[in-house]
N, C-alpha and C positions, 0 to 999 in steps of 0.2 A: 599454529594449526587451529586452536579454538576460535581466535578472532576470524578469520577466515570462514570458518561453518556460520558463526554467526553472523556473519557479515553478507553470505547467499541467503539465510533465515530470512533477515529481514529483507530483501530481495524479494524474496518469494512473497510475505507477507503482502507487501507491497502491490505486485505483479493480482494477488487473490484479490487486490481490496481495488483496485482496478477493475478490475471483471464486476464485482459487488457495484463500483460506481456505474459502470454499463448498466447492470441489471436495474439498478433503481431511477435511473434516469429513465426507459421504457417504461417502467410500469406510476411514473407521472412524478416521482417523491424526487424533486427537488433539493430538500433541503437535507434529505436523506444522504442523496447525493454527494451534495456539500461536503459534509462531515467525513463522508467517506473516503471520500477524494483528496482531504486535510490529511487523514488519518493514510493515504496512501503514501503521500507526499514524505511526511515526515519518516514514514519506513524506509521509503527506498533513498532518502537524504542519510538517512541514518547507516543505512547499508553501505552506501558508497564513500563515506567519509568514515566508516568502523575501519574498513581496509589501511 
């Protein structure tokens, strides 16, 4: 059951830091960006392979 909760946790993390990569790609921060969208990556890898 805990693997599972954590396993949408980071899901959702992921799904947020997505939006966060939207958000900073409009407002011009590229490299912002970037990191973000690293940092999305490895959440929702993480998520899907916690399961």
């Amino acid at each position: 059951m805990t693997d599972n909760v954590l396993a949408i946790v980071m899901i959702f993390l992921g799904l947020f830091l997505v939006g966060g990569v939207i958000s900073l790609i409009r407002q011009g921060l590229k490299i912002g960006a970037a990191v973000c969208a690293l940092g999305a990556a490895m959440a929702i890898t993480a998520g899907v392979l916690w399961r």
